[in-house]
N, C-alpha and C positions, 0 to 999 in steps of 0.2 A: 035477157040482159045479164052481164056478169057484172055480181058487186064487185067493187074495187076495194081494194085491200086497205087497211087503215094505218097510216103515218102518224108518227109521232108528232104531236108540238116540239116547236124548236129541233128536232131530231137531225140531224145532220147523215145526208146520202149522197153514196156518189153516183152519178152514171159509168156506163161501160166504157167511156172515151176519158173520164180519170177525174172530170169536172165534178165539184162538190157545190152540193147546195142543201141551203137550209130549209125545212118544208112547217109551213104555218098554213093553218087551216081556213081556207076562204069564208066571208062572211056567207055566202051562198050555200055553194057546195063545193065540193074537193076541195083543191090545195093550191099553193102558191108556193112557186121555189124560188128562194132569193140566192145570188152566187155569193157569197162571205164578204164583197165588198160593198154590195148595194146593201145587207142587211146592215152593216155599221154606217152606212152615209143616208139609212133611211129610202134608199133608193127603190126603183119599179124591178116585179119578181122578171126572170127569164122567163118562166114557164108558172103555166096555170093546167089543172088539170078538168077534166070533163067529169058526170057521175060515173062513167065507164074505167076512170081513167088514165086515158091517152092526153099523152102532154101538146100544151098547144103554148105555139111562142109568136107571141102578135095576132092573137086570134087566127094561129093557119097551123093545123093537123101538123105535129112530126112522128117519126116513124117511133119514137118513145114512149112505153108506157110505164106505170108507176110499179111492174113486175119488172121491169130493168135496173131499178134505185137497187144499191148495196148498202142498206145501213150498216153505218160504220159504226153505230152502240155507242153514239157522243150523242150530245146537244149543246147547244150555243152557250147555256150558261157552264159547260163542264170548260168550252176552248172556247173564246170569243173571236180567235183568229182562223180556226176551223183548217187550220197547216196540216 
């Protein structure tokens, strides 16, 4: 099994297609990534990730894993708008 890499609280990442999401750490295990408009309206993450993890969006496998996130060296309390 390969551990997965450890994301910041609140840390702000993009994926390769230019989409930014905020990544908090699931009460289980992995992460939760919320896109910058669900985390200001309280809303449900896009993607959850597995102990391996590979992001999943509706509980169904994508081809993304958390070795594809670009930390961009922000967190949500640095930009709340995450522009």
């Amino acid at each position: 099994m390969v551990k997965m890499q450890r994301l910041r609280e609140r840390g702000i990442y993009e994926l390769p297609n230019g989409k930014r999401y905020i990544a908090v750490a699931a009460l289980r295990s992995g992460y939760c990534l919320y896109t910058p408009l669900a985390w200001e309206q309280y809303g449900l993450p896009d993607y959850e990730t597995d102990d391996a993890g590979q992001l999943f969006n509706n509980d169904q496998p994508t081809h993304w894993h958390i070795a594809d996130l670009i930390d961009t060296g922000r967190v949500v309390d640095d930009v709340m708008a995450c522009e």
